[in-house]
C-alpha positions as a Markdown table, in Angstrom:
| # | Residue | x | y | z |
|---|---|---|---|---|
| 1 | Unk | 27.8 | 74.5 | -11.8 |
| 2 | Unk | 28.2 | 74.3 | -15.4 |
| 3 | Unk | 30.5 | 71.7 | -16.6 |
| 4 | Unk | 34.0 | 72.1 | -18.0 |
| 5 | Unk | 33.9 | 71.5 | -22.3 |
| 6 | Unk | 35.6 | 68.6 | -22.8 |
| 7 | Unk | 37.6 | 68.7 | -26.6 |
| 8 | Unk | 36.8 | 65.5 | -28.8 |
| 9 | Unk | 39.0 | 65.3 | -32.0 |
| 10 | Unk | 37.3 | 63.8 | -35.1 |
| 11 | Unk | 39.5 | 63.0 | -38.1 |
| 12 | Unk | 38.6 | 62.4 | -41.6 |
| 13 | Unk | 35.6 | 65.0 | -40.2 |
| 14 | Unk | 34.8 | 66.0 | -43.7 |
| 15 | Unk | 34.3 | 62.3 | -45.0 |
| 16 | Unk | 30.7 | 60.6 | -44.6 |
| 17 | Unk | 30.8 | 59.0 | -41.1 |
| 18 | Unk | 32.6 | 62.7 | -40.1 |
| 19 | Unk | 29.6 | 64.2 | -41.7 |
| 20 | Unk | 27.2 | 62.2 | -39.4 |
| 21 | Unk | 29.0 | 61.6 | -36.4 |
| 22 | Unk | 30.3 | 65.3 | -35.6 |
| 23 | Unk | 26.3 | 66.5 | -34.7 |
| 24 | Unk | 25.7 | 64.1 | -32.9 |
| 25 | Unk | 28.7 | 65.0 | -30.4 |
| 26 | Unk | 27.8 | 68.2 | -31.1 |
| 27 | Unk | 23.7 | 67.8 | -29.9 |
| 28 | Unk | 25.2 | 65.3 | -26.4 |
| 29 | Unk | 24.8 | 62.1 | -27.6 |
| 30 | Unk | 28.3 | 60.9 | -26.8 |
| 31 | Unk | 29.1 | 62.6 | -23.4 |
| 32 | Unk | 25.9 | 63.3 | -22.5 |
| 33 | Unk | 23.1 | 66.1 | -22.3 |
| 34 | Unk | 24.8 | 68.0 | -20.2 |
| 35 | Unk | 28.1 | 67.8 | -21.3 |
| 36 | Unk | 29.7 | 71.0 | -23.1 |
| 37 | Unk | 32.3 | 70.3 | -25.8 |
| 38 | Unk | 34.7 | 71.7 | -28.1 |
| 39 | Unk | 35.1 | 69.4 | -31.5 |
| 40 | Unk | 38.5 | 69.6 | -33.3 |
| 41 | Unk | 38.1 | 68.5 | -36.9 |
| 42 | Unk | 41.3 | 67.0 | -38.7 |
| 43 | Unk | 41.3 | 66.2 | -42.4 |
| 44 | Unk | 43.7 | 66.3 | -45.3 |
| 45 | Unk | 44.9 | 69.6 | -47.1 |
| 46 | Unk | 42.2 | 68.4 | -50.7 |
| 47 | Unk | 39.3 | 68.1 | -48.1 |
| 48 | Unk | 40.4 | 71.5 | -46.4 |
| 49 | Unk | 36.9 | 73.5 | -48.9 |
| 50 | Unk | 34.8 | 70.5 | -47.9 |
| 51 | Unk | 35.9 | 70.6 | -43.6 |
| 52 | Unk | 35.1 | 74.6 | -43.5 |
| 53 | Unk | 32.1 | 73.5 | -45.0 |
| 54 | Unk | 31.3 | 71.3 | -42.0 |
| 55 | Unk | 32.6 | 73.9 | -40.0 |
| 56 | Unk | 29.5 | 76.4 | -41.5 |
| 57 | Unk | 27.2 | 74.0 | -41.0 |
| 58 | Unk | 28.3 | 73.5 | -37.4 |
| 59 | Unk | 27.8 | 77.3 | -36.6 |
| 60 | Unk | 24.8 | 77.1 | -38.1 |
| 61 | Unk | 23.0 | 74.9 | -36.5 |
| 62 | Unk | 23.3 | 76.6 | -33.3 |
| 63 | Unk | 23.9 | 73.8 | -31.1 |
| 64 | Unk | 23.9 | 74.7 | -27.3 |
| 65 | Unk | 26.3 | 72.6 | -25.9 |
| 66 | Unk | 29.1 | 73.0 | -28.8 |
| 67 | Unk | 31.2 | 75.7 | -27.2 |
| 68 | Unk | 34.1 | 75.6 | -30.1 |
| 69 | Unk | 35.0 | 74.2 | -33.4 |
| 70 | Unk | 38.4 | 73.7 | -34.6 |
| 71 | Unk | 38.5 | 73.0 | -37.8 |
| 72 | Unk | 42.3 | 71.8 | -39.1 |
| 73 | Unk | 44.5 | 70.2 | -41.6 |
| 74 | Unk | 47.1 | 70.3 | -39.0 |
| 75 | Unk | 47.7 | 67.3 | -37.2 |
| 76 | Unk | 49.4 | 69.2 | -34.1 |
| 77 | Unk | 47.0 | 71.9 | -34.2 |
| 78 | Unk | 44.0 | 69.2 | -33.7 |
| 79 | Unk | 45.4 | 66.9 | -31.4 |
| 80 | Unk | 46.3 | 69.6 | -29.1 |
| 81 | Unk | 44.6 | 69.0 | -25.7 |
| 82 | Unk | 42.1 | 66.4 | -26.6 |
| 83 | Unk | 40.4 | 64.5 | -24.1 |
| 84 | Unk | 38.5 | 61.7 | -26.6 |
| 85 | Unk | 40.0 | 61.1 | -30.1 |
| 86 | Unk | 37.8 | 59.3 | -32.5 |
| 87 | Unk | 39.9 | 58.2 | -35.2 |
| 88 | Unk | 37.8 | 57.8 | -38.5 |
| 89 | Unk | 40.6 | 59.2 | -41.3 |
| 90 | Unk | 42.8 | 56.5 | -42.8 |
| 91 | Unk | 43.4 | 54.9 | -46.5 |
| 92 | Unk | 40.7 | 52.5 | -48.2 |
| 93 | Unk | 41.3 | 50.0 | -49.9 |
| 94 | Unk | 40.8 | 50.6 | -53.4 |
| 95 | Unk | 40.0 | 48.2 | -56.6 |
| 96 | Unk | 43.3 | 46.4 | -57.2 |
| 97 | Unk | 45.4 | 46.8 | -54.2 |
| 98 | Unk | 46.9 | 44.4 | -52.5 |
| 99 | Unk | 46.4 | 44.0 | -48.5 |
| 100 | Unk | 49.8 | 45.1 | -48.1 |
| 101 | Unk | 49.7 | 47.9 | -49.9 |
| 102 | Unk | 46.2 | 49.5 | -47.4 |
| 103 | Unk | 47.9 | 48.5 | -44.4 |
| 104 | Unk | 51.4 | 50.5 | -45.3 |
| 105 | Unk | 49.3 | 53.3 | -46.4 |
| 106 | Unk | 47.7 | 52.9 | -42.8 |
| 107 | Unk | 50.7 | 52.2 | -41.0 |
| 108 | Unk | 52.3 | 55.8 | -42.3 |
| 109 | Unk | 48.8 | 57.7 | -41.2 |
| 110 | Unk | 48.6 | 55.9 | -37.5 |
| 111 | Unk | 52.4 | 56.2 | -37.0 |
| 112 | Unk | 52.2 | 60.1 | -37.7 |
| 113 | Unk | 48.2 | 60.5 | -35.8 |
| 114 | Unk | 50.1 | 59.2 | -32.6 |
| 115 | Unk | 53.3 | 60.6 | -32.5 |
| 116 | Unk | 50.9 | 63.9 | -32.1 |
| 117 | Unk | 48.5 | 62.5 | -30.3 |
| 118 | Unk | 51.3 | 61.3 | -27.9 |
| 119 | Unk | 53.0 | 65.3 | -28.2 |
| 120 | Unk | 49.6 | 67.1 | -27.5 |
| 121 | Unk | 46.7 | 65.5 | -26.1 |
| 122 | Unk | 45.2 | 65.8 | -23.0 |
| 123 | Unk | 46.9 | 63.2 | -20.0 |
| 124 | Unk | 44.3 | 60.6 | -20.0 |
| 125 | Unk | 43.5 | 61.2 | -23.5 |
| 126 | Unk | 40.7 | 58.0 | -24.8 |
| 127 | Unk | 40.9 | 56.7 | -28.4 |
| 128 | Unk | 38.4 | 55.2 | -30.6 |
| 129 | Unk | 39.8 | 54.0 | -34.1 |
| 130 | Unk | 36.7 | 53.6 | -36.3 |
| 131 | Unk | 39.0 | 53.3 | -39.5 |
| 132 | Unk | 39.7 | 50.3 | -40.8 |
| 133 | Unk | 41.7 | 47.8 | -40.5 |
| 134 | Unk | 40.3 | 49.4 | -37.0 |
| 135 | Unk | 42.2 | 46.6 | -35.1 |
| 136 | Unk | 45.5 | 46.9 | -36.3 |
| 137 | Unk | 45.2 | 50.8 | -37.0 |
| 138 | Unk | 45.1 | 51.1 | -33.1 |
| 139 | Unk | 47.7 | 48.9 | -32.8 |
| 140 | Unk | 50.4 | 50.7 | -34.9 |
| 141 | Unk | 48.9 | 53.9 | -32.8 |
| 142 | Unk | 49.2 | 52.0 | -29.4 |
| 143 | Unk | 52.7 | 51.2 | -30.5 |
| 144 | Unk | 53.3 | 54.6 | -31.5 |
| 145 | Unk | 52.3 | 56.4 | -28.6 |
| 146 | Unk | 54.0 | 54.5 | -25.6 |
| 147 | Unk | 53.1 | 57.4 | -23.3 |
| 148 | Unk | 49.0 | 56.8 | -23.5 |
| 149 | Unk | 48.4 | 53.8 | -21.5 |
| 150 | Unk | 47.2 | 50.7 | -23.9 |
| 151 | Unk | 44.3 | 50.9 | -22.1 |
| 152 | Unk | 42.9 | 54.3 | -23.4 |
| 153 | Unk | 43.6 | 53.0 | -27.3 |
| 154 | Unk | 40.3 | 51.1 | -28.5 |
| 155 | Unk | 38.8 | 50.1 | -31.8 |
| 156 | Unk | 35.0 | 50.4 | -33.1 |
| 157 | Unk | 33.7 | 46.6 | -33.2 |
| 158 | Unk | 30.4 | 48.2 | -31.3 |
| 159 | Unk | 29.0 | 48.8 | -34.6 |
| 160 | Unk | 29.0 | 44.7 | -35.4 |
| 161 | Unk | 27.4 | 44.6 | -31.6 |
| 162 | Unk | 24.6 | 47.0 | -32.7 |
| 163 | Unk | 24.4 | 45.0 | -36.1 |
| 164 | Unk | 23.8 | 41.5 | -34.0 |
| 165 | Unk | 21.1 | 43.1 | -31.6 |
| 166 | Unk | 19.1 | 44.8 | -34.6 |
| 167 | Unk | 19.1 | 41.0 | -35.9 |
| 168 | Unk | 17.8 | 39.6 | -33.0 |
| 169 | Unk | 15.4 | 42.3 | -32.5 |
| 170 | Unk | 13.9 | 41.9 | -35.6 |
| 171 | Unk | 14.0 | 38.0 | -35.6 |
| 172 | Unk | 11.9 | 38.0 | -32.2 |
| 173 | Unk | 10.2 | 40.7 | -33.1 |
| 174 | Unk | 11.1 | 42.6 | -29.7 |
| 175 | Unk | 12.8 | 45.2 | -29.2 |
| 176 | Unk | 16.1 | 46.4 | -29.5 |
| 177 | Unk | 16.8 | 47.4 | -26.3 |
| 178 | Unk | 15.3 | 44.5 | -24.8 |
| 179 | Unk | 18.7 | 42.6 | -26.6 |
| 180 | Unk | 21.0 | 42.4 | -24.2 |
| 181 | Unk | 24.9 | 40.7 | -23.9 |
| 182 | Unk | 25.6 | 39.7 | -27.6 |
| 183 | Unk | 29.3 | 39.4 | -28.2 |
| 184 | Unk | 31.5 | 40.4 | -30.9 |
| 185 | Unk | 34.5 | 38.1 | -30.7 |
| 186 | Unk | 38.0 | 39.8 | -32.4 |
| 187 | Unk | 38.9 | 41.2 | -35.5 |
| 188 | Unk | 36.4 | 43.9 | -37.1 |
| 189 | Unk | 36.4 | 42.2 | -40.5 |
| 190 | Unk | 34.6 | 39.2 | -41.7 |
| 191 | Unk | 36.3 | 36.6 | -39.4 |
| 192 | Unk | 34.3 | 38.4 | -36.9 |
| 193 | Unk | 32.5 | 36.3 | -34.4 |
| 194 | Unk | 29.1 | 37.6 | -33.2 |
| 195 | Unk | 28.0 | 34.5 | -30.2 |
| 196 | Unk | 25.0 | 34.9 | -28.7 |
| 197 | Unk | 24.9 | 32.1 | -26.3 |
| 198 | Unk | 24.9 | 34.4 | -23.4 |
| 199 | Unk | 22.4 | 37.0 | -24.9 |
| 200 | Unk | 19.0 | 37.3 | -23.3 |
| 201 | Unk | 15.6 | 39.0 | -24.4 |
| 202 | Unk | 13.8 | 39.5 | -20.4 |
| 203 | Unk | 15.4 | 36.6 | -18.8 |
| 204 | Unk | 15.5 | 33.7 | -21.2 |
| 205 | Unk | 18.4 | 33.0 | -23.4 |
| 206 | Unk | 17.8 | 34.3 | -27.0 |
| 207 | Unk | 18.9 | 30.7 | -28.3 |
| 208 | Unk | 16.0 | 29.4 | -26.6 |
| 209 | Unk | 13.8 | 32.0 | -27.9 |
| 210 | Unk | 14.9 | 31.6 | -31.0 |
| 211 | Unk | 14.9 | 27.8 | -31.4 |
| 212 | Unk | 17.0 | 27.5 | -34.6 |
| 213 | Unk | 20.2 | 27.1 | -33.8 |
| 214 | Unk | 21.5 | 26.4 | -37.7 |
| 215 | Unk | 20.2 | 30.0 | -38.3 |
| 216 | Unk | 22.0 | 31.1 | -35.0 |
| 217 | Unk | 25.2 | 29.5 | -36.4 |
| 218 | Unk | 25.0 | 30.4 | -39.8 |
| 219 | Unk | 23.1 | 33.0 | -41.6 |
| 220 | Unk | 22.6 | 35.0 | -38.7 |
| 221 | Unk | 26.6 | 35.0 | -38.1 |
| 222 | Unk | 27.2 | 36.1 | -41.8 |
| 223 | Unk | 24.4 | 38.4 | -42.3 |
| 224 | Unk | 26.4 | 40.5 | -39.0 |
| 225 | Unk | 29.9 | 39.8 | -40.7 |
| 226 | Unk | 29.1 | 40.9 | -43.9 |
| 227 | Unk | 26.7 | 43.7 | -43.2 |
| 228 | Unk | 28.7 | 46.5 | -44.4 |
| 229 | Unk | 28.8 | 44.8 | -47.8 |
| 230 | Unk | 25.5 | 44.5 | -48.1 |
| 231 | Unk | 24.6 | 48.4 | -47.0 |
| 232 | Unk | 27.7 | 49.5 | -50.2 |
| 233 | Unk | 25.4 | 47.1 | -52.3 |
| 234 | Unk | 22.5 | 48.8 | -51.3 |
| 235 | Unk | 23.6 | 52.6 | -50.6 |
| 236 | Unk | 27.1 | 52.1 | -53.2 |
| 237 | Unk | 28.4 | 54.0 | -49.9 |
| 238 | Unk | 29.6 | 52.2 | -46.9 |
| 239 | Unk | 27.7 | 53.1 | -43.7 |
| 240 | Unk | 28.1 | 56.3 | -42.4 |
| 241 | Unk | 24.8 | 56.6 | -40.2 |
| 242 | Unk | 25.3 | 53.4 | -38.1 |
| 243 | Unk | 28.6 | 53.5 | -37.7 |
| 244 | Unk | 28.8 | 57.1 | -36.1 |
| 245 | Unk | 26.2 | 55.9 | -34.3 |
| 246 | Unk | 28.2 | 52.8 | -32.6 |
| 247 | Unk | 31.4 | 55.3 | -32.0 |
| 248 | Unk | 28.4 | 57.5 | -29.6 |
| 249 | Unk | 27.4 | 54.4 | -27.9 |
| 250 | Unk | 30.9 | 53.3 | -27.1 |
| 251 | Unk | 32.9 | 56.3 | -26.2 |
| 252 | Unk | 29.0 | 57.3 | -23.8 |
| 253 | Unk | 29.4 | 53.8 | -22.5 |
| 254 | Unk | 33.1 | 53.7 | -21.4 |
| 255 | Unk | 33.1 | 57.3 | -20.1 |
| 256 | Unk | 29.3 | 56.9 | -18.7 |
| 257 | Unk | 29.5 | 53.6 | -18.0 |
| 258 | Unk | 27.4 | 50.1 | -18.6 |
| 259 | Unk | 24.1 | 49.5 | -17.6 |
| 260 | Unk | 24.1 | 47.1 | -13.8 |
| 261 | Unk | 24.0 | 43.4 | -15.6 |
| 262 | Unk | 24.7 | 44.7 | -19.3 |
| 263 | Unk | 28.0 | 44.4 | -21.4 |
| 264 | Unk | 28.7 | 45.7 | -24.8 |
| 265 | Unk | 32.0 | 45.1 | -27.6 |
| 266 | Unk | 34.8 | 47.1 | -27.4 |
| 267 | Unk | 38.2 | 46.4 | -29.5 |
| 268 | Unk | 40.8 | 46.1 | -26.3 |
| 269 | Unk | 44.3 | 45.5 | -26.0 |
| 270 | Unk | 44.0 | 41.8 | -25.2 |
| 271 | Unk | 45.7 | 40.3 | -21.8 |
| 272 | Unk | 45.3 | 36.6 | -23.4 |
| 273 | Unk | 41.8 | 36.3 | -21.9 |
| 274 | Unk | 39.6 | 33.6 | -23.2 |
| 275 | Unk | 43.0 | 31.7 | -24.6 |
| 276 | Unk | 43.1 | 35.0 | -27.5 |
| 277 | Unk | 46.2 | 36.0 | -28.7 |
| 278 | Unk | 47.8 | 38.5 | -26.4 |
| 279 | Unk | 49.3 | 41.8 | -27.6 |
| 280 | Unk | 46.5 | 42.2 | -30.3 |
| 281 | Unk | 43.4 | 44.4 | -30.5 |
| 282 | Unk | 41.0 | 42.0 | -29.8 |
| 283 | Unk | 37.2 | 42.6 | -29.9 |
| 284 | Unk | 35.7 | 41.1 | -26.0 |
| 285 | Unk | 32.7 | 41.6 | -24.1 |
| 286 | Unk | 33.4 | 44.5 | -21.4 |
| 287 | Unk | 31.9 | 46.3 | -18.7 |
| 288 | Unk | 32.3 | 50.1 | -18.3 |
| 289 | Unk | 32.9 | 52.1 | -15.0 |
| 290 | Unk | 34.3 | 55.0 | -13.6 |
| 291 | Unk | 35.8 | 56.1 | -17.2 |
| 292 | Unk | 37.6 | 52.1 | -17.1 |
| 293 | Unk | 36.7 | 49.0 | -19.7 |
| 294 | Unk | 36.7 | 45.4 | -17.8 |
| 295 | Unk | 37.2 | 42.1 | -19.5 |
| 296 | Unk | 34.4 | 39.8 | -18.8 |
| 297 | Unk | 35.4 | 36.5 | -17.2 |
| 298 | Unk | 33.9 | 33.0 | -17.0 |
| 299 | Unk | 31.8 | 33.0 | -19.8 |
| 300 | Unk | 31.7 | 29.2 | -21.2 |
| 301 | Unk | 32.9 | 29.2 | -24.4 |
| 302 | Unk | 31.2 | 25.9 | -26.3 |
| 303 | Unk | 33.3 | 23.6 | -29.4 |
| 304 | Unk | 31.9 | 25.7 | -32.2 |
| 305 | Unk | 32.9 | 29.1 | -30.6 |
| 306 | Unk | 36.5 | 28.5 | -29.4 |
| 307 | Unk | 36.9 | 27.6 | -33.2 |
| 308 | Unk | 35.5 | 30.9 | -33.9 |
| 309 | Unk | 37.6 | 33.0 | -31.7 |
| 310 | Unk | 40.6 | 31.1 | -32.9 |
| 311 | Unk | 40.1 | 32.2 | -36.5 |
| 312 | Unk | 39.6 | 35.7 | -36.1 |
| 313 | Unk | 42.4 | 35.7 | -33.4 |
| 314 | Unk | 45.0 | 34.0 | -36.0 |
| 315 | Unk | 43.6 | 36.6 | -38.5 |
| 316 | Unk | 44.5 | 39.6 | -36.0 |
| 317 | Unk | 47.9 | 38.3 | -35.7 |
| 318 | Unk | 48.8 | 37.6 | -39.3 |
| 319 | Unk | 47.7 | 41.7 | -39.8 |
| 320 | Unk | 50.1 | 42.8 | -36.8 |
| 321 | Unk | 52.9 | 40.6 | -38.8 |
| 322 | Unk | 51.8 | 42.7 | -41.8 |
| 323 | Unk | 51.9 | 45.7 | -40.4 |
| 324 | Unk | 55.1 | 45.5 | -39.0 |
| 325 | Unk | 56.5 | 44.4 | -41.6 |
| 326 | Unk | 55.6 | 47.7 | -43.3 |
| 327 | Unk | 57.8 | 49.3 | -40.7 |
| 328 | Unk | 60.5 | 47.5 | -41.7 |
C-alpha cells in the first residue's frame, strides 16, 4: 500500500542551500525512495518572486514522489501540519556587525518560527536548524516551543561530520564510505572539535592508518573547522551543495535509522554527557533508531580532547548567555 506523504517545511527555500536541498527531498533522498511528500516552502515577503520561482521549477521537474508544494511567506500557513522542519532561514552576519547584533536578529526569527511551529505542526513534529548560529538558533526555538519535546529540536553539525570523513577519505586514499565513527564535538562554529580516535577504515583505527598524529591534531582539525571559509574563498558563496546534502543524511538517519556499529553527529539537547555543559545544543556522537537519537556512552575521552570539548562547550554557553540576554 502506498505510503502516506509526509509534509517537510523548508525555510529560507528560496536562498542557496533552499535551492539545493528542496530536490533532493523532492527526488527521496531524505525519507527515502519510497516515501511520498509534500514540501512547504517559507521565505520572506522580498524573496516571495524568487520562492514561486522554485515553486515552477518544482512542477517542472516532474518528480514522482513530490505529491504537493506549498509555497508561503506565511509563517502559520507553512508550519501548518509539518512532520520534519528543516530550518535553513535566519539573519547573517554581515560586514561590521557585532555578535550581538546577529544573534538578536536570530533570537526575533526563532522566537516567532516556534511559536508557529509549536501552534501548527504535526504532534511529533522533528527539527533540523541548519542556520547559523545552528546551536543556539535551536535553542531559542526549543525554548520557544515547550510543547515539542527537546528531543525532536536538533542542529546541522553533520555537515562538519561529512567534512572530517571526506578528509580522511582522501588522506588514506579509501573511500568515503569506508570512514566510519568520526565525531564532531559541540558548537557548529570554529571551536568545533572533529576527534577521530575512535574512527576506523575496515577495522583498524584511522590514527593508526594514518600515523601522523600532529596532522591528526592540527591541520586536519582546522582544515574541518574552517572549511566553510575556505569554500566562500573559493566559491565567494558559502556552501550550499554540501550542506543540503548533510541536512538529507541526518534527518534519513534519525528517521531511518544508523547503520548496526555506525554513529554519526547530530546537534542534541545535551543531558551533561561526557562532563558537557547541560541545557545547551551540544554537537555528540548518536545512534539512530526507531525515529529516536541515543547518546553514545563510554567513549574514552584522552588529555588533548577533554580540552577540546571544554572550549567549544564554554563557547556554547557564553552564546545561550547572549542570546538571552537579547530577550531581555
Amino acid at each position: 500500500m502506498a505510503k502516506e506523504p509526509v509534509r517537510v517545511l523548508v525555510t529560507g527555500a528560496a536562498g542557496q542551500i533552499g535551492y539545493a536541498l528542496v530536490p533532493m527531498i523532492a527526488r527521496g533522498i531524505m525519507l527515502g525512495a519510497d516515501q511520498p511528500v509534500i514540501l512547504h516552502m517559507l521565505d520572506i515577503p522580498p524573496a516571495a518572486e524568487a520562492l514561486n520561482g522554485v515553486r515552477m521549477e518544482l512542477v517542472d521537474a516532474a518528480f514522482p514522489l513530490l505529491k504537493g508544494v506549498v509555497a508561503t511567506t506565511d509563517v502559520v500557513e507553512a508550519c501548518t501540519g509539518v512532520n520534519v522542519a528543516v530550518m535553513v532561514g535566519g539573519f547573517p552576519r554581515k560586514e561590521g556587525m557585532e555578535r550581538k547584533d546577529v544573534m538578536s536578529k536570530n533570537v526575533s526569527i526563532y522566537k516567532s518560527q516556534a511559536s508557529a511551529l509549536e501552534q501548527h505542526a504535526a504532534p511529533n513534529c522533528k527539527v533540523l536548524v541548519v542556520a547559523n548560529p545552528a546551536n543556539t538558533n535551536a535553542l531559542i526555538l526549543k525554548e520557544f516551543a515547550p510543547s515539542i519535546p527537546a528531543k525532536n529540536i536538533t542542529c546541522l553539525t553533520r555537515l562538519d561530520h561529512n567534512r572530517a570523513l571526506g578528509q580522511i577519505s582522501e588522506r588514506l586514499n579509501v573511500q568515503v564510505s569506508d570512514v566510519k565513527n568520526v565525531i564532531i564535538w559541540g558548537n557548529h562554529s570554529s571551536t568545533q572539535y572533529p576527534d577521530v580516535n575512535h574512527a576506523t577504515v575496515g577495522d583498524k583505527p584511522v590514527r593508526e592508518l594514518v600515523k601522523d598524529d600532529e596532522w591528526l591534531n592540527g591541520e586536519f582539525i582546522t582544515t574541518v573547522q574552517q572549511r566553510g571559509a575556505a569554500i566562500i574563498k573559493a566559491r565567494k558563496l558559502s556552501s550550499a551543495l554540501s550542506a543540503a546534502s548533510a541536512a538529507c543524511d541526518h534527518i534519513r538517519d534519525w528517521v531511518l535509522g544508523t547503520p548496526e556499529g555506525t554513529w554519526v553527529s547530530m546537534g542534541v539537547y545535551s543531558d551533561g554527557s561526557y562532563n558537557a555543559p547541560a541545557g545547551v545544543i551540544y554537537s555528540f556522537p548518536v545512534t539512530c533508531k526507531n525515529g529516536e537519537w541515543t547518546i553514545v556512552q563510554g567513549l574514552a575521552i584522552d588529555e588533548f580532547s577533554r580540552k577540546k570539548l571544554e572550549l567549544t562547550g564554554a563557547e556554547l554557553t557564553e552564546e545561550k548567555e547572549l542570546a538571552y540576554s537579547c530577550l531581555s
